[in-house]
Backbone as a printed PyTorch tensor [residue, N CA C, xyz], in Angstrom:
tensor([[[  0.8220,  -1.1860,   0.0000],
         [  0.0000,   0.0000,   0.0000],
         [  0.8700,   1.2560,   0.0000]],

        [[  2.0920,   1.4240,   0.7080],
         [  2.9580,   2.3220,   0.5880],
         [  3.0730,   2.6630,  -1.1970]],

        [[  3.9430,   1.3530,  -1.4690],
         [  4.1340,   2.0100,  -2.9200],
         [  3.6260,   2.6300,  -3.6060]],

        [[  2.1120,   2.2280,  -3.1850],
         [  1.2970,   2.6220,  -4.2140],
         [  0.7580,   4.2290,  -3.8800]],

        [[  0.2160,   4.2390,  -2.6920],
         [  0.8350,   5.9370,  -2.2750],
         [  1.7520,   6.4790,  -2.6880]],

        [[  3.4420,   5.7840,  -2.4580],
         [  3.7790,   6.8880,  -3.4010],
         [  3.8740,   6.9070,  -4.6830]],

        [[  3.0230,   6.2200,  -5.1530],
         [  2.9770,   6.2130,  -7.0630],
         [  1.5970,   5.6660,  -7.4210]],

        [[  1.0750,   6.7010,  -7.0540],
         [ -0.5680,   5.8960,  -7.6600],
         [ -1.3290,   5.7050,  -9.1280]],

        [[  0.3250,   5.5280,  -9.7590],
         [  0.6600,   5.5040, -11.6130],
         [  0.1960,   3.9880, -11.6950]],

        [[  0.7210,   3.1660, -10.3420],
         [  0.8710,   1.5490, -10.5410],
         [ -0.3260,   1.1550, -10.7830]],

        [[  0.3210,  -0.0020, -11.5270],
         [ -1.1000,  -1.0350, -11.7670],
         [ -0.9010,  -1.9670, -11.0870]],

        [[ -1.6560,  -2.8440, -11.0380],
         [ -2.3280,  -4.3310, -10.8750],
         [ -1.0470,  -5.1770, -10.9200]],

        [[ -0.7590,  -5.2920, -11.7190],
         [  0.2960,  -5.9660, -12.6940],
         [  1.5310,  -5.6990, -12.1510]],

        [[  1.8570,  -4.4430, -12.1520],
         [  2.8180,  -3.9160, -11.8450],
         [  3.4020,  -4.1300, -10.5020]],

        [[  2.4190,  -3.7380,  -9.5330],
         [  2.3830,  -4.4790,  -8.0270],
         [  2.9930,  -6.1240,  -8.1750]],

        [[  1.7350,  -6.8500,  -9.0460],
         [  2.2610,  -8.3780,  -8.7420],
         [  3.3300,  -8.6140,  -8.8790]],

        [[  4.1890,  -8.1290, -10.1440],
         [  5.4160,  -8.3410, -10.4260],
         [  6.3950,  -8.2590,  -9.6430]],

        [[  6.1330,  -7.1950,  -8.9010],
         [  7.2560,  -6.4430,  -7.7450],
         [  7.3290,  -7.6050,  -6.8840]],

        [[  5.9050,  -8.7100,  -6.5290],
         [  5.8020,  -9.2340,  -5.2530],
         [  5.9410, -10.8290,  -5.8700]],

        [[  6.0810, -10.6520,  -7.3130],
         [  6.3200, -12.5270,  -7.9260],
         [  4.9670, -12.9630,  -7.4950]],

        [[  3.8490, -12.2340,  -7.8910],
         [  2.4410, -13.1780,  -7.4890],
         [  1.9490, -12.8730,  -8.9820]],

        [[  0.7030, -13.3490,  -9.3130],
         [  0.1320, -13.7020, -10.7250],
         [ -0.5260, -12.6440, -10.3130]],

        [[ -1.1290, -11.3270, -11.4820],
         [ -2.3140, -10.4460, -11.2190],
         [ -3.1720, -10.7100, -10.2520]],

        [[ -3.7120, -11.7200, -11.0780],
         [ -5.2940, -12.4700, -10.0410],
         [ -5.1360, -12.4380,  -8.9550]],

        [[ -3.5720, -13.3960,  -8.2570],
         [ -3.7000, -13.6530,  -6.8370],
         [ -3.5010, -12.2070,  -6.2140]],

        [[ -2.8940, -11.4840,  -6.6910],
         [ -2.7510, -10.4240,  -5.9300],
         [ -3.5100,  -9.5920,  -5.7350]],

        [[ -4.4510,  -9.5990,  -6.6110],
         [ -5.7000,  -8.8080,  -6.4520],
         [ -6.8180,  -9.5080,  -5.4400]],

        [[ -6.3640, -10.8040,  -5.3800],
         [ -7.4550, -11.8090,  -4.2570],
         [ -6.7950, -11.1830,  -2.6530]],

        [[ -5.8920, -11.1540,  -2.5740],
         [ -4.9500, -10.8710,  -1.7480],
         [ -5.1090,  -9.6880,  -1.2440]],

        [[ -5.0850,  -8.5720,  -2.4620],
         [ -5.7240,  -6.8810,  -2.3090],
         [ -6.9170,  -6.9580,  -1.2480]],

        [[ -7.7770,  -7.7660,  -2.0670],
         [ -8.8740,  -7.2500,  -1.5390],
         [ -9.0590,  -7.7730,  -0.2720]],

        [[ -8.7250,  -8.9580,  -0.3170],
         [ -9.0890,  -9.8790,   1.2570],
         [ -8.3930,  -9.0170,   2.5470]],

        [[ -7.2790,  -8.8770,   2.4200],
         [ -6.4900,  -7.6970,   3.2180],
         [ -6.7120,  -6.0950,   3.6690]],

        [[ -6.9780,  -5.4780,   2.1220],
         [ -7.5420,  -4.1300,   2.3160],
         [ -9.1390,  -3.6300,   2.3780]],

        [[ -9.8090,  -4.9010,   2.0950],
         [-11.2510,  -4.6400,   2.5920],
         [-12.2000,  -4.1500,   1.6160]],

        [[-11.0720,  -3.5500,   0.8380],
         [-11.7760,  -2.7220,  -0.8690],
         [-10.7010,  -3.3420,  -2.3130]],

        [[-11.4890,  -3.1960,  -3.2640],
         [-10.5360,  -3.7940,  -4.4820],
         [ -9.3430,  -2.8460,  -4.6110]],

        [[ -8.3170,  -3.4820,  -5.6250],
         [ -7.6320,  -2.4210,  -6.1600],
         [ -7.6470,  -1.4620,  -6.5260]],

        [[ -8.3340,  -1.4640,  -7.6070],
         [ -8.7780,  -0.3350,  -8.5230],
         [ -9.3370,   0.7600,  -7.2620]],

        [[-10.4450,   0.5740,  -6.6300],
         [-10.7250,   1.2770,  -5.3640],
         [ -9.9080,   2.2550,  -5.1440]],

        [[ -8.8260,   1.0470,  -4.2410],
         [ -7.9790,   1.9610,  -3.3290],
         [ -7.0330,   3.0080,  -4.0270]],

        [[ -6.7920,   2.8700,  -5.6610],
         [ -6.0910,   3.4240,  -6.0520],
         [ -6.7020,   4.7030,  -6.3280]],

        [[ -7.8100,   4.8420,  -6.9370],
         [ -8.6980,   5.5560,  -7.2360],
         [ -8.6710,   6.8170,  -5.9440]],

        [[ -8.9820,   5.9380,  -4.6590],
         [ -9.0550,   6.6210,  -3.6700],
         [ -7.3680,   7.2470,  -3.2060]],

        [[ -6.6050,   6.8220,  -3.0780],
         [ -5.2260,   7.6260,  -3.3030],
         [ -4.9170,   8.7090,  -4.4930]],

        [[ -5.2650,   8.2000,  -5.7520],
         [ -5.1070,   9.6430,  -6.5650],
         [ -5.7900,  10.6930,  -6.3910]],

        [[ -7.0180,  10.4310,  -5.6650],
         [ -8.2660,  11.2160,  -5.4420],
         [ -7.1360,  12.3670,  -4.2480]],

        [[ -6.5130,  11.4070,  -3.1110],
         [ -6.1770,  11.8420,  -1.5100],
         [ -4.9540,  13.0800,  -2.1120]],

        [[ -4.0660,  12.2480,  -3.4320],
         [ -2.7820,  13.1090,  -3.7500],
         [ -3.1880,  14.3920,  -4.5550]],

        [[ -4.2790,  13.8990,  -5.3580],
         [ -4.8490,  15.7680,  -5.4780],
         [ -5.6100,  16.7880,  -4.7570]],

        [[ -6.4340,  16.1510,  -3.9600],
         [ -6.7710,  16.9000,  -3.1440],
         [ -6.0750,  17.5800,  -2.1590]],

        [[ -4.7130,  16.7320,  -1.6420],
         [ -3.6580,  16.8380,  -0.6960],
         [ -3.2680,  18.4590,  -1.6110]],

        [[ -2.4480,  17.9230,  -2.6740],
         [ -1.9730,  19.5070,  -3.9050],
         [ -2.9260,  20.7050,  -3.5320]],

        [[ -3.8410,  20.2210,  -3.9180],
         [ -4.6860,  21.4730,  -4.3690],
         [ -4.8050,  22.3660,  -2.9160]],

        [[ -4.7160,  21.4670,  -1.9570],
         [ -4.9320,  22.3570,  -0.2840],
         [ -3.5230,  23.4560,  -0.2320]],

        [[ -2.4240,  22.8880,  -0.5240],
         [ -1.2970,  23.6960,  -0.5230],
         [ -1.0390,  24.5420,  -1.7920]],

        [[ -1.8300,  24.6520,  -2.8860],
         [ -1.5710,  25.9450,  -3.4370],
         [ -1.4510,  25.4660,  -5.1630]],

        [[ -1.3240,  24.0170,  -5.2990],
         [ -0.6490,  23.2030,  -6.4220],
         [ -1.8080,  23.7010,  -7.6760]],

        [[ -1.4990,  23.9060,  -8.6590],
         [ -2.6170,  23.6490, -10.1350],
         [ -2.9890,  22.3230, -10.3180]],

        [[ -4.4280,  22.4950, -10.5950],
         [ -5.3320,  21.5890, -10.6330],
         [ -4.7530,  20.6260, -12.3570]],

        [[ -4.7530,  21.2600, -13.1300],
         [ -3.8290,  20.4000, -14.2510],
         [ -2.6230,  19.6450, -13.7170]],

        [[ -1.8260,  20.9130, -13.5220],
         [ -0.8990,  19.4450, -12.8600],
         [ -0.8600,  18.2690, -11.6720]],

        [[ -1.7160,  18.8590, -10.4810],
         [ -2.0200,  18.1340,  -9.7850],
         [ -2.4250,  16.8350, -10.4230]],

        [[ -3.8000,  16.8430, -10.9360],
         [ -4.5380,  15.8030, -11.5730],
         [ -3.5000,  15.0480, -12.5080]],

        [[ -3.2780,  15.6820, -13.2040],
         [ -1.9970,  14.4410, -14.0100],
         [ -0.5820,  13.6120, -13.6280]],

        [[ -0.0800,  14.6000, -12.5250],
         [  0.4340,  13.6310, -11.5910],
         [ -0.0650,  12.5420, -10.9220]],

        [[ -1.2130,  12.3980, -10.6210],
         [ -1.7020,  11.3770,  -9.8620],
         [ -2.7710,  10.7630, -10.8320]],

        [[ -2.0630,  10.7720, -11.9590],
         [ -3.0450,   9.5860, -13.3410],
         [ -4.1430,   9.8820, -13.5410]],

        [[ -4.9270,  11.1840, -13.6910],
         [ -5.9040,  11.4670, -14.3590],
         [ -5.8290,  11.7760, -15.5910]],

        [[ -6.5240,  11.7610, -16.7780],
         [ -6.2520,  11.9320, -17.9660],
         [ -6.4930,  13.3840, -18.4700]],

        [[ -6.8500,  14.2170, -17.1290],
         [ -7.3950,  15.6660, -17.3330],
         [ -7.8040,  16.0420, -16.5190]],

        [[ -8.0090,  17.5030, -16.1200],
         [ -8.3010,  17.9920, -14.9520],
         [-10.3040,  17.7640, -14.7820]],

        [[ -9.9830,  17.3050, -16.0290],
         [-12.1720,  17.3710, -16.2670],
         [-12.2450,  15.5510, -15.9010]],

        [[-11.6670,  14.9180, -16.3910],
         [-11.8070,  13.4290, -16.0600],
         [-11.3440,  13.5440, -14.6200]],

        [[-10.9340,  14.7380, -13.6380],
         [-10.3610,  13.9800, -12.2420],
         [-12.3160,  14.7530, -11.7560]],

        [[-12.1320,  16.4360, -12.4250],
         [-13.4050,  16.6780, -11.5430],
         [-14.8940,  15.5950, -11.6800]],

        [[-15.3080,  14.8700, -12.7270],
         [-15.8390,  13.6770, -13.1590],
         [-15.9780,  12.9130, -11.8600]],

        [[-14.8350,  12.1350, -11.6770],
         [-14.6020,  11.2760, -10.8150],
         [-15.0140,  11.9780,  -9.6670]],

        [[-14.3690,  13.2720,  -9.0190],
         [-14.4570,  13.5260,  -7.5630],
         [-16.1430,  13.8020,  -7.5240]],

        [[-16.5500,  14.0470,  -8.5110],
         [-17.8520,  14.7400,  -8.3520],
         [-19.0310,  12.9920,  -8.0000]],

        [[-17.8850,  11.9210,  -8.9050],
         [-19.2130,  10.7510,  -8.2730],
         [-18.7580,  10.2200,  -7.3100]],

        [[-17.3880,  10.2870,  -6.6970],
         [-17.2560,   9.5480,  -5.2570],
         [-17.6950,  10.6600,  -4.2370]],

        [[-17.8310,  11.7190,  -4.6720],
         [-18.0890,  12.4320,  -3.3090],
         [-19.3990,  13.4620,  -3.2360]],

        [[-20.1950,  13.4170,  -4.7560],
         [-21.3930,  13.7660,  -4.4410],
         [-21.1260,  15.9560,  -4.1630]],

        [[-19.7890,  16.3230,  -4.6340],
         [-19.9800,  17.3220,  -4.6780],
         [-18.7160,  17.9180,  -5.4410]],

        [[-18.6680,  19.2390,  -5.8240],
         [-17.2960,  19.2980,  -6.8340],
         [-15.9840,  19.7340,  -5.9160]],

        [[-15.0610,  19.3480,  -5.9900],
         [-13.7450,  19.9680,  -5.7220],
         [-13.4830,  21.4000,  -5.2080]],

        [[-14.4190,  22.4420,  -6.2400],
         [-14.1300,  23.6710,  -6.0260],
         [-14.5780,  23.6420,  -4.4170]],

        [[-15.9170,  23.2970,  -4.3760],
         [-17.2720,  23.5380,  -3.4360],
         [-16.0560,  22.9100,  -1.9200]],

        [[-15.7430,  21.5630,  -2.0420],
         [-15.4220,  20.8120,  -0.7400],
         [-13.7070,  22.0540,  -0.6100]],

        [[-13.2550,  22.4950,  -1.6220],
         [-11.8750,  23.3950,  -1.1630],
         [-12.0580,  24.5580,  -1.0390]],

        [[-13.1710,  25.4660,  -0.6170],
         [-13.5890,  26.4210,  -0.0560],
         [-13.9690,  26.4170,   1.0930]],

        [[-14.5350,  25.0810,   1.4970],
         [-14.0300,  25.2140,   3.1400],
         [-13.3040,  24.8010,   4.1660]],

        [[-12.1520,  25.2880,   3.2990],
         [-10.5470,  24.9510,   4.0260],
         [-10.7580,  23.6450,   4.4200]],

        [[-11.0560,  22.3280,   3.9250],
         [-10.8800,  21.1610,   4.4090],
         [ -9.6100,  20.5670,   5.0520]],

        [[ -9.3180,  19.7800,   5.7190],
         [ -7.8120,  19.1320,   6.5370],
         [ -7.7250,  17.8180,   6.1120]],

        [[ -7.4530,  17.2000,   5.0980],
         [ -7.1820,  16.4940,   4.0190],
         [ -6.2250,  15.1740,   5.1740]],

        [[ -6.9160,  13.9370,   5.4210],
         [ -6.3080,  13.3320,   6.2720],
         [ -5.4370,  11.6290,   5.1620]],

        [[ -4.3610,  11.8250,   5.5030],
         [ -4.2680,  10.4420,   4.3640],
         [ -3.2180,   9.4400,   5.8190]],

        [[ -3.1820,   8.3320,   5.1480],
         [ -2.4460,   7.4910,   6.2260],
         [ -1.2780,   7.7260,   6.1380]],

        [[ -0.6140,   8.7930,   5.8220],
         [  0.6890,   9.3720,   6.3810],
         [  0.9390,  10.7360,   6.8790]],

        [[ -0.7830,  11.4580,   7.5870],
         [ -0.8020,  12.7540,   8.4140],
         [ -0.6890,  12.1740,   9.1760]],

        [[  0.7670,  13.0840,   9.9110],
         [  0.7660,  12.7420,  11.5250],
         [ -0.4310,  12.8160,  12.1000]],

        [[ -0.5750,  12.5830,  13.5490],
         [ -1.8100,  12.1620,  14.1890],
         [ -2.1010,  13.1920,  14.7970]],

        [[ -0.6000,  14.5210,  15.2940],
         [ -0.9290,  15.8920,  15.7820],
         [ -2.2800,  16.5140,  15.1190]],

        [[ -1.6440,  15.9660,  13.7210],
         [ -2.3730,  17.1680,  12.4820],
         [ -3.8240,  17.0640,  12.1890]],

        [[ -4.1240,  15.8470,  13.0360],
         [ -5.5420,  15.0030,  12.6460],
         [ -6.6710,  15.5180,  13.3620]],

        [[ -6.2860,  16.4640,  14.4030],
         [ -7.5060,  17.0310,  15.1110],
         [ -7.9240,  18.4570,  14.7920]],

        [[ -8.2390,  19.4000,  14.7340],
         [ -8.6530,  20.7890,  14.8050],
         [ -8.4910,  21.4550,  15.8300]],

        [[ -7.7240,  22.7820,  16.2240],
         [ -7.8250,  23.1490,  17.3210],
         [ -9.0810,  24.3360,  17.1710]]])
């Protein structure tokens, strides 16, 4: 799961290889372990690494294409059906963007 945080370019494939398992098993493996499929979790990490950008100041083009969107309109697409609202709307109110490598200080609000 690390790796793939820090490269949420990887595939399926790409993973297995690293680990000498066949696609399939590793995706049986994905899921039984992480609770959600691959594709999912990846989805949900490119989603975490642009949103993470965009809080600190980053462009939404480049953001989004760093983290494997095919466009800044194919990432707003996506954010708009996992989350039921657009990007602009949820980064106007200063959200605190939590991923499994914010320290735990950073995780509360004062």
């Amino acid at each position: 799961m690390r790796t793939l945080q820090a490269n949420p370019n990887l595939s399926a494939p790409q993973l297995a290889a690293q680990l000498h398992l066949s696609p399939t098993h590793f995706q049986h493996l994905f899921t039984a372990n992480a609770g959600t499929t691959f594709r999912r979790y990846r989805l949900w990490t490119r989603m975490t690494h642009v949103a993470t950008a965009l809080t600190t100041g980053a462009n939404l083009t480049r953001a989004s294409a760093d983290a494997g969107f095919a466009s800044p309109n194919h990432f707003s697409e996506t954010f708009h059906k996992m989350f039921g609202l657009t990007a602009k709307t949820l980064l106007t109110t200063n959200p605190t963007i939590i991923t499994p490598n914010t320290p735990h200080s950073a995780r509360t609000r004062r």
